[in-house]
N, C-alpha and C positions, 0 to 999 in steps of 0.2 A: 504494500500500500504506500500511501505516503506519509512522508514526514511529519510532526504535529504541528508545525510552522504552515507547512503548505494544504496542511487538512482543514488548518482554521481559517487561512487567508479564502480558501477555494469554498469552502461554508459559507463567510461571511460575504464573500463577492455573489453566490449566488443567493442568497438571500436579503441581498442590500434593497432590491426592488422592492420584492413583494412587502417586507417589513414597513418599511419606508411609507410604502401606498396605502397600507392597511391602517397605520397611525396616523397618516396624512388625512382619509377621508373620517376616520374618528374624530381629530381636533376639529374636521372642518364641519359638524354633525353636529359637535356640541358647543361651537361658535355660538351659535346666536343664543345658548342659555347662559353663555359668559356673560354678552352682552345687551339681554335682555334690559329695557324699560319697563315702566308703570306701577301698577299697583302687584306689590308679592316678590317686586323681584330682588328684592335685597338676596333672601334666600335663594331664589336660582342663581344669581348674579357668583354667589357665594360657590355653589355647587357647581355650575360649568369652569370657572376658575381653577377649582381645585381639579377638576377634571383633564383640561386641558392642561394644567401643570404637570401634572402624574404622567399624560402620554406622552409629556415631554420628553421627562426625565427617563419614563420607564424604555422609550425609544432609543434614545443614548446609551442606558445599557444594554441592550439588545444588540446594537448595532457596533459599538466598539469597546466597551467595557466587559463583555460576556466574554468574547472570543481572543481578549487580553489574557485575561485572568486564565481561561482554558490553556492559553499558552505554557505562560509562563510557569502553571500548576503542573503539567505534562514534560516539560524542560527540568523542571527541579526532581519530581519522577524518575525523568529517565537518568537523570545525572546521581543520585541513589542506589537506582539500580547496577548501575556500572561501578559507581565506587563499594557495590557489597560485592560484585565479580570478581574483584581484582585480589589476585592471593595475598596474605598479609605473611609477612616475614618475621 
């Protein structure tokens, strides 16, 4: 197979769209309760905010913070692995 550098790159590049799109038309869904007027909307005003904040945040990790960490957790692994391989003298 491949490498875990190139496993997460070739994940993340093929999921960069669909990710992307699917949190793109949620924020753009829950726009207008962000920015709802009139009477009640303190409370939606309150709840699309928080809304659209979260798919922010939670998009970012999805998109480069997941596939870091996967890295660099798989790197430290295998560099473990190898240093319990090695005969000790």
């Amino acid at each position: 197979g491949l490498s875990v550098m190139e496993a997460a790159r070739e994940g993340a590049v093929s999921r960069f769209r669909p990710v992307l799109m699917t949190s793109l038309t949620t924020i753009l869904g829950i726009l207008p309760l962000a920015l709802a007027t009139g009477a009640g909307a303190e409370s939606r005003v309150s709840m699309g905010v928080t809304v659209v904040g979260g798919m922010f945040f939670a998009t970012f990790l999805t998109l480069f913070v997941v596939p870091s960490v996967y890295s660099y957790l798989a790197g430290k692994k295998k560099a473990e692995t190898i240093s319990n391989e090695q005969p000790k003298a």
